[in-house]
GUDREN-139831 format. One record per residue (C-alpha): y, x, z negated; residue number from 0. Coordinates in steps of 0.1 Angstrom, whole numbers. Last residue first. Example, Ala and Ser with C-alpha at 12.3 -4.5 7.8 and 13.67 -1.06 7.14 Angstrom:
2
-11; 137; -71; 1
-45; 123; -78; 0
***
This chain:
288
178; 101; 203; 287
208; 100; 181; 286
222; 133; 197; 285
225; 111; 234; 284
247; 83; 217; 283
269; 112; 198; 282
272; 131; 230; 281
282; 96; 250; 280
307; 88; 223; 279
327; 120; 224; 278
330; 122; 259; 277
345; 91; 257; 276
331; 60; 275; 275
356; 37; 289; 274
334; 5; 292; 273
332; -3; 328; 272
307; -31; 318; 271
287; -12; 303; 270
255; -15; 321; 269
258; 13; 344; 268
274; 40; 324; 267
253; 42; 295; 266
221; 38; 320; 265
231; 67; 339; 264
247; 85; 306; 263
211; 83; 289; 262
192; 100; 315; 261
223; 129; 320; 260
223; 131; 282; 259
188; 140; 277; 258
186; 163; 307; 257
216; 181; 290; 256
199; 182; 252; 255
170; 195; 273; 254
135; 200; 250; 253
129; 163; 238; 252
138; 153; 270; 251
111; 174; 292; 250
82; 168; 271; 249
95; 132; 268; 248
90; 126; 303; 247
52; 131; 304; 246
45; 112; 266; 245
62; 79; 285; 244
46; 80; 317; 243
42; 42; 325; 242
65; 26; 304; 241
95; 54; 304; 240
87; 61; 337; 239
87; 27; 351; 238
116; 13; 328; 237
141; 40; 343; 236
132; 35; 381; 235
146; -2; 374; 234
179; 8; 386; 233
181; 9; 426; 232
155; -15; 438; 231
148; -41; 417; 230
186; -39; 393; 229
196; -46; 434; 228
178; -75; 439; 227
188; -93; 407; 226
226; -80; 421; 225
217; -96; 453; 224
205; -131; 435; 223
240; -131; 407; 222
261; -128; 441; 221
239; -154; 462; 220
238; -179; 423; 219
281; -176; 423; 218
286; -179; 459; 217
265; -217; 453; 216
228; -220; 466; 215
223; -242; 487; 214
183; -242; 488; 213
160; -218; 504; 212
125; -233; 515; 211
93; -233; 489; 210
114; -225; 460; 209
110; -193; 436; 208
135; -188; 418; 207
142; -154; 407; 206
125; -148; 371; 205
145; -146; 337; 204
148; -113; 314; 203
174; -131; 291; 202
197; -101; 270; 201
220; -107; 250; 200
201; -121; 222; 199
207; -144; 191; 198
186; -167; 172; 197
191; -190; 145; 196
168; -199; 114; 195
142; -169; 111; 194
125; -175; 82; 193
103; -206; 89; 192
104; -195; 126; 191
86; -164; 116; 190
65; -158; 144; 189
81; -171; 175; 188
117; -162; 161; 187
103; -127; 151; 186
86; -124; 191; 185
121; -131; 205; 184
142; -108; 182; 183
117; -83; 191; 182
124; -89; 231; 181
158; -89; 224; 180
161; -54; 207; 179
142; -41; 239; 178
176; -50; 254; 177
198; -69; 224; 176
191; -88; 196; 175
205; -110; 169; 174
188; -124; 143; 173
195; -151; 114; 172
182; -147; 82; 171
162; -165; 54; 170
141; -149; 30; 169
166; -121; 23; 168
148; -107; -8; 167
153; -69; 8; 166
120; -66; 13; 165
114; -95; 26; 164
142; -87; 54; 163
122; -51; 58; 162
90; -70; 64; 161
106; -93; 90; 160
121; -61; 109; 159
82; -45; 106; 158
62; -74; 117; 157
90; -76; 146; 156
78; -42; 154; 155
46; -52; 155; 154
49; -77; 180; 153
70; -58; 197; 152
43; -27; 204; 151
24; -2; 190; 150
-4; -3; 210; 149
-7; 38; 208; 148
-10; 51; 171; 147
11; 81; 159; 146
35; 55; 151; 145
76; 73; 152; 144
99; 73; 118; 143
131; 56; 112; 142
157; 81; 115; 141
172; 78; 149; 140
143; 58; 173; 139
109; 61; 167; 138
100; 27; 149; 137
137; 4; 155; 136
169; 21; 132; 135
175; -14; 115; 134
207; -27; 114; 133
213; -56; 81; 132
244; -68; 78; 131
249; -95; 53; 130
273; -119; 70; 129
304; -140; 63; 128
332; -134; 89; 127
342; -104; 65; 126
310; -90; 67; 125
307; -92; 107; 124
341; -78; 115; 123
338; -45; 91; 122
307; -36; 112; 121
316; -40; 146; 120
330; -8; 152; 119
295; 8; 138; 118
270; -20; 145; 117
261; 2; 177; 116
253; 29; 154; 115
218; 16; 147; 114
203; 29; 183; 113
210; 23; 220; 112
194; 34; 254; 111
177; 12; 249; 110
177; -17; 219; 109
194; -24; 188; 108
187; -56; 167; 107
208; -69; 140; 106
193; -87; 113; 105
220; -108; 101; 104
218; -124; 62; 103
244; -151; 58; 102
275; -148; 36; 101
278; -180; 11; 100
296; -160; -17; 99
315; -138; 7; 98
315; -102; -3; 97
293; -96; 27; 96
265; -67; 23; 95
263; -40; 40; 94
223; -25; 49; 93
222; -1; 75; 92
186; 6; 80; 91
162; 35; 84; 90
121; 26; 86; 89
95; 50; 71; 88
63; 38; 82; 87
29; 38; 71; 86
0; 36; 95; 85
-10; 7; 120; 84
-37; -20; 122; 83
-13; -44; 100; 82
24; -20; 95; 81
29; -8; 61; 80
67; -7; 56; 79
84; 25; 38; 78
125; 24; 27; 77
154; 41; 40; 76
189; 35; 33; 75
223; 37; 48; 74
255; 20; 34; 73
281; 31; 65; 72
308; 57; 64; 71
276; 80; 71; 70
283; 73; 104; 69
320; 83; 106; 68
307; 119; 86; 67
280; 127; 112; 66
306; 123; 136; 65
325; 147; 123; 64
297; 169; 115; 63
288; 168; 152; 62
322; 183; 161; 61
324; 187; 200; 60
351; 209; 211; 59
336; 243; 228; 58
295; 233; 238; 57
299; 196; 237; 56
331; 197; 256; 55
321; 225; 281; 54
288; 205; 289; 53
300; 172; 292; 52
326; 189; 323; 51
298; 204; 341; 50
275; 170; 335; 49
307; 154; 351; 48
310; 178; 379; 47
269; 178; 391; 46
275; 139; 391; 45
267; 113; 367; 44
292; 88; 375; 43
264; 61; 385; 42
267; 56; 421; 41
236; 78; 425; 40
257; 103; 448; 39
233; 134; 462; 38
244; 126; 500; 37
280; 134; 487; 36
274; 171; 479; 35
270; 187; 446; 34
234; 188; 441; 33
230; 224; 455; 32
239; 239; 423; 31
212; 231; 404; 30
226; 238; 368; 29
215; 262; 341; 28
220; 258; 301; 27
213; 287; 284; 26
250; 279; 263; 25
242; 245; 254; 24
203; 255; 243; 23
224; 281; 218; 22
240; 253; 206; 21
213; 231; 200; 20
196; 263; 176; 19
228; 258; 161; 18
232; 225; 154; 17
194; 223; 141; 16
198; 255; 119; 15
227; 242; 101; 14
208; 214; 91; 13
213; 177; 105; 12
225; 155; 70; 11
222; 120; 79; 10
226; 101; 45; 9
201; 81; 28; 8
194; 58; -2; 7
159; 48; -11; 6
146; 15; -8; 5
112; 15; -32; 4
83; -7; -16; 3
59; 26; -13; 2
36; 12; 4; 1
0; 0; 0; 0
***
């Protein structure tokens, strides 16, 4: 049985870590034939931007800075037994609402996110009335990774309704996004008598599928090509990572740079046109 205690944690990355990253920064090498037009990806991440990241993270960057803004926030780790599974040791922010009638959220992160993205948000959500509760999901940031294969939603929604339990929040609402959504899904499904609303941002719908073509409106042809596209230009991501998981992570887990050129493609495209800082982006990549 697990350890049920919830411990409080900080991030604290040792010297050596930052260093050793460093020194990977400065060894970094380039192809340089990837510069020409016929190389665009329409994504920003040229040969010139992943130049540019890598003089900022190498000369101005300050990881202890941002290690600082996140530790702003109540962190905590506590262990979850997981049904067919081995122990794990989950990280969460867990703030609490001053309001007497504040509602516990379980806020879910997805790909290429992680617990931080409750960060600017934070303040908002307990003064509207919520007990925040962000969850580092099983192998991502500081919650630990299954050595077991299968692991998948379903247990990690055991896990995120463990952790409410845990924390005597018998009812909650929960919110997910990306992967995040599919959990959020699967915990509605299985704990409906504790999960009481549900919110996700992401809705993984198929394209019709009509015997002859109706009328569709500008609106549906627009939303029906960009469907297409997501097929055929950006869904190269969820094949590898599905399909050949252990394969590419032998190359991430060793190339800060590589890291941050796969995360900045999918940072960059589904944003929005959200005006990443250089600052962000490193911070976003570190956490994986």
């Amino acid at each position: 049985m697990a350890n049920e205690a919830i411990i409080p944690f900080e991030i604290a990355i040792a010297d050596s870590e930052l260093d050793l990253l460093q020194r990977k920064l400065e060894l970094t090498r380039l192809p340089s034939n990837l510069a020409g037009e016929q190389w665009a990806e329409q994504n920003h991440v040229t040969l010139r931007f992943i130049e540019e990241a890598i003089v900022y993270w190498r000369d101005h960057y300050r990881w202890r800075d941002e290690e600082a803004r996140l530790n702003s926030m109540p962190q905590w780790v506590t262990s979850i037994n997981v049904e067919g599974f081995e122990e794990l040791n989950v990280h969460f922010v867990h703030s609490p609402s001053s309001s007497t009638n504040a509602i516990p959220l379980l806020f879910l992160h997805g790909w290429p996110g992680s617990f931080q993205e409750i960060v600017k948000t934070l303040p908002e959500l307990n003064a509207a009335g919520f007990h925040v509760v962000a969850p580092s999901l099983p192998g991502f940031g500081f919650s630990s990774c299954p050595k077991k294969a299968g692991f998948k939603h379903e247990q990690d929604a055991e896990v995120m309704h463990k952790l409410m339990s845990r924390l005597q929040y018998s009812d909650y609402v929960v919110q997910g996004g990306d992967w995040g959504a599919m959990i959020a899904w699967t915990i509605a499904h299985s704990y409906p008598d504790s999960a009481k609303a549900l919110h996700v941002n992401l809705l993984s719908l198929p394209k019709p599928d009509f015997d002859s073509e109706p009328n569709y409106t500008e609106f549906e042809k627009r939303s029906l090509r960009q469907h297409e596209h997501f097929d055929t230009k950006e869904f190269a991501y969820y094949l590898v990572q599905n399909t050949k998981p252990r394969t590419l992570g032998f190359a991430m887990h060793d190339s800060p740079v590589g890291m941050l050129a796969w995360m900045a493609d999918k940072l960059f495209t589904w944003s929005d046109s959200y005006p990443w800082s250089p600052a962000e982006l490193i911070t976003w990549t570190l956490l994986h």
